[in-house]
C-alpha positions in Angstrom: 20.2 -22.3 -215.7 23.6 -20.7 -214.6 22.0 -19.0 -211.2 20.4 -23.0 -210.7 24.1 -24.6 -211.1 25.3 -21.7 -209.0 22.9 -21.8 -206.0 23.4 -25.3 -205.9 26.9 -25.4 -205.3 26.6 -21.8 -202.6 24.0 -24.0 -200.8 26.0 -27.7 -200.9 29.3 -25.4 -199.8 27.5 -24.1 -196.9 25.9 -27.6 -196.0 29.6 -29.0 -195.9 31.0 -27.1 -194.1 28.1 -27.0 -191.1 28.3 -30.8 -191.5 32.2 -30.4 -190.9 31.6 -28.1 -187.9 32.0 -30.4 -185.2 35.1 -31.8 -186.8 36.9 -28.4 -186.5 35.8 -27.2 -183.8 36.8 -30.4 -181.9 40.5 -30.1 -183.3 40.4 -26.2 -183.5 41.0 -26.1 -187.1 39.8 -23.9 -190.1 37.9 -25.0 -192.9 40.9 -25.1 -195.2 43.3 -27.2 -192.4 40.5 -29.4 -192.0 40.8 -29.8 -196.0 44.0 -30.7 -196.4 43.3 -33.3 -193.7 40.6 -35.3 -195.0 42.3 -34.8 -198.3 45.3 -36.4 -197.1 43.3 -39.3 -195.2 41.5 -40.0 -198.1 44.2 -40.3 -200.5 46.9 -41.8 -198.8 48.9 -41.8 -202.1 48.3 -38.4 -203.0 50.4 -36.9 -199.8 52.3 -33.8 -201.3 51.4 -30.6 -201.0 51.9 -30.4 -204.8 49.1 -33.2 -204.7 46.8 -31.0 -202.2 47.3 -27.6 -204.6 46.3 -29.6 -208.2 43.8 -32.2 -206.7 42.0 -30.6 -204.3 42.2 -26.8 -206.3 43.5 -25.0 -203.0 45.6 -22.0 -203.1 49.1 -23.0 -203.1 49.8 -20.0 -200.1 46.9 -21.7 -197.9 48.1 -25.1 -198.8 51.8 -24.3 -197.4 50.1 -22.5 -194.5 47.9 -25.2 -193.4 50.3 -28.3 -193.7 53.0 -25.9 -191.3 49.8 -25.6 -188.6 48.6 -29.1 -188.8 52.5 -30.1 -188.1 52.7 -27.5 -185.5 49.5 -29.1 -183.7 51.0 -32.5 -184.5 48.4 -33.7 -187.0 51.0 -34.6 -189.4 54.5 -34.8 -190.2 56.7 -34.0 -193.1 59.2 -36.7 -194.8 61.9 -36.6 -197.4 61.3 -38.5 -200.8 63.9 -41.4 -200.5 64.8 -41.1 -204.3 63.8 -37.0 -204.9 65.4 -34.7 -201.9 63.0 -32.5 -203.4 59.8 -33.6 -202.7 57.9 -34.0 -199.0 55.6 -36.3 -198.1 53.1 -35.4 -195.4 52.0 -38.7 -193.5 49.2 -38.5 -190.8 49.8 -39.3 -187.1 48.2 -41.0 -184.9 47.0 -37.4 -183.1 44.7 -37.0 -186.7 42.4 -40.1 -186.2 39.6 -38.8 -183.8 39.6 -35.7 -186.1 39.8 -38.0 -189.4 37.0 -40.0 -188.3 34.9 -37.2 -187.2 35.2 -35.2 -190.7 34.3 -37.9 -192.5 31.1 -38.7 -190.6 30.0 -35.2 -191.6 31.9 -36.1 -195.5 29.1 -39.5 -195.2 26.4 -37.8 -194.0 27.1 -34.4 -196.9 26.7 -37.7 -199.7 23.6 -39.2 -197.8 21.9 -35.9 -197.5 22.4 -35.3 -201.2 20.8 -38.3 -202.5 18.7 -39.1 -199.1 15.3 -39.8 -201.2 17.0 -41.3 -205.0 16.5 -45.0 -206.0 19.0 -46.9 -207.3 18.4 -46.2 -211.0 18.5 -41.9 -210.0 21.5 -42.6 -208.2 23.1 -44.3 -211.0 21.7 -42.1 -213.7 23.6 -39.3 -211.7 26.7 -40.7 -211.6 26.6 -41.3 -215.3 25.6 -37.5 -215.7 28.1 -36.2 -213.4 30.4 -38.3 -215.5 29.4 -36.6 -218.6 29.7 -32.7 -217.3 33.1 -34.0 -215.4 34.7 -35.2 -219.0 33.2 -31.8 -220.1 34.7 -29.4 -217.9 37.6 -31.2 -218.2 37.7 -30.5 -222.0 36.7 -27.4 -221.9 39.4 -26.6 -219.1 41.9 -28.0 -221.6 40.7 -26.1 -224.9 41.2 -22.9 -222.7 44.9 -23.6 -221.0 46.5 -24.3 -224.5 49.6 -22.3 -225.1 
């Protein structure tokens, strides 16, 4: 079963990222830019890089390296925490939205592809199983990062 589990995640990477294509090539951006963009579009209150490196599980080097290209094309900008000097927020401009919108049609199209011929009750069942092997990963992550 592990070489099942593994070619399906190798064949819905590469499906992602031909449906995101168009999206970077539009905006000239790689894969991992265009990440941290639909990442921060999606979850407007998740906009640190610190968010970027735990949530989305990118390498902390290509996280910092991306959000200093996508300000240098003007995609987004970097802003001080009011109450923690520390910590930089990284809002979108305006110059992001036809690429936002465009990687997202390919993000819709990646989730109706995937479950193009489920019912209802599949569709549902899946969401409870992916439930299930999220909780378990997530326990078995946490069994194996204990001190």
């Amino acid at each position: 079963m592990h070489l099942e589990v593994l070619s399906y995640y190798e064949s819905a990477g590469r499906l992602y990222h031909q449906l995101l294509l168009p999206a970077r090539e539009a905006a000239g951006l790689t894969q991992a830019e265009l990440d941290i963009l639909l990442f921060l579009a999606n979850n407007p209150d998740c906009d640190t890089a610190s968010h970027i490196v735990s949530l989305r599980r990118l390498a902390k080097s290509n996280v910092s390296v991306g959000i200093r290209s996508l300000e240098r094309k003007g995609f987004l900008q970097r802003r001080t925490d009011e109450t923690d000097r520390r910590v930089e927020h990284l809002p979108l401009t305006t110059a992001a939205a036809p690429t936002v919108e465009l990687g997202r049609q390919g993000q819709e199209e990646f989730g109706r592809i995937l479950v193009q011929d489920f019912s209802s009750q599949d569709r549902e069942a899946l969401r409870r199983l992916m439930g299930r092997i999220q909780r378990n990963l997530e326990s078995a992550l946490n069994a194996r990062c204990r001190p």
